[in-house]
N, C-alpha and C positions, 0 to 999 in steps of 0.2 A: 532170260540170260542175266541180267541185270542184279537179280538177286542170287543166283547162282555163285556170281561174282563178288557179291558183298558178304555172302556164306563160305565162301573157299578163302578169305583171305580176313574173317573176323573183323569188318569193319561194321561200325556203330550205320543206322538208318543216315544220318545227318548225310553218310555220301549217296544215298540212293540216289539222286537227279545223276551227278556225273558216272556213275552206273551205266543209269539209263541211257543218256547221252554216249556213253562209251559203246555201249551194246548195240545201237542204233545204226551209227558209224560202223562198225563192223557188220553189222548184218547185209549193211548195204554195198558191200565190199567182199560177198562170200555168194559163191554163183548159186542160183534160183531156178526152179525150175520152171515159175511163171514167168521168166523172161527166155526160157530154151536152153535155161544152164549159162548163162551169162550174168555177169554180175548185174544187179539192178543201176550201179552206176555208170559200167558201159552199155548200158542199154541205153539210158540218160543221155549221158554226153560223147557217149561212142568214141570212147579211148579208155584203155586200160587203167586205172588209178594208180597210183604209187605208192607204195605202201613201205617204203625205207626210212619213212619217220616213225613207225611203229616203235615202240617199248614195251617193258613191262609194265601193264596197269596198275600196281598199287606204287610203282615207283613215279608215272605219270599222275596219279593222284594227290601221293603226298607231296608234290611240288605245289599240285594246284591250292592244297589245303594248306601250307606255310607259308605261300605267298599273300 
């Protein structure tokens, strides 16, 4: 996913980690079917996550990379 990610929006290797990081975070917030179709993090902590700070990831990125 990660590279998927850094191919659909032509960004250089140097963002790979928050990719990864990104992709990671999402994965575990998209329901599984090793948990029964439940997300892996209300499996976890058995409450629904929140998911209304989401954005777009390359606009989430270039903040992190200007800052």
């Amino acid at each position: 996913m990660a590279r998927c990610m850094l191919h659909e929006k032509n960004l250089p290797k140097q963002f790979w980690a928050e990719a990864a990081n990104t992709a990671v975070f999402l994965q575990n917030r998209l329901p599984s079917k090793a948990v029964k179709n439940l997300t892996p993090f209300k499996a976890w902590y058995g409450y629904k996550p929140s998911l209304n700070f989401l954005s777009i990831w390359l606009f989430v990125l270039h903040l992190c990379s200007s800052g």
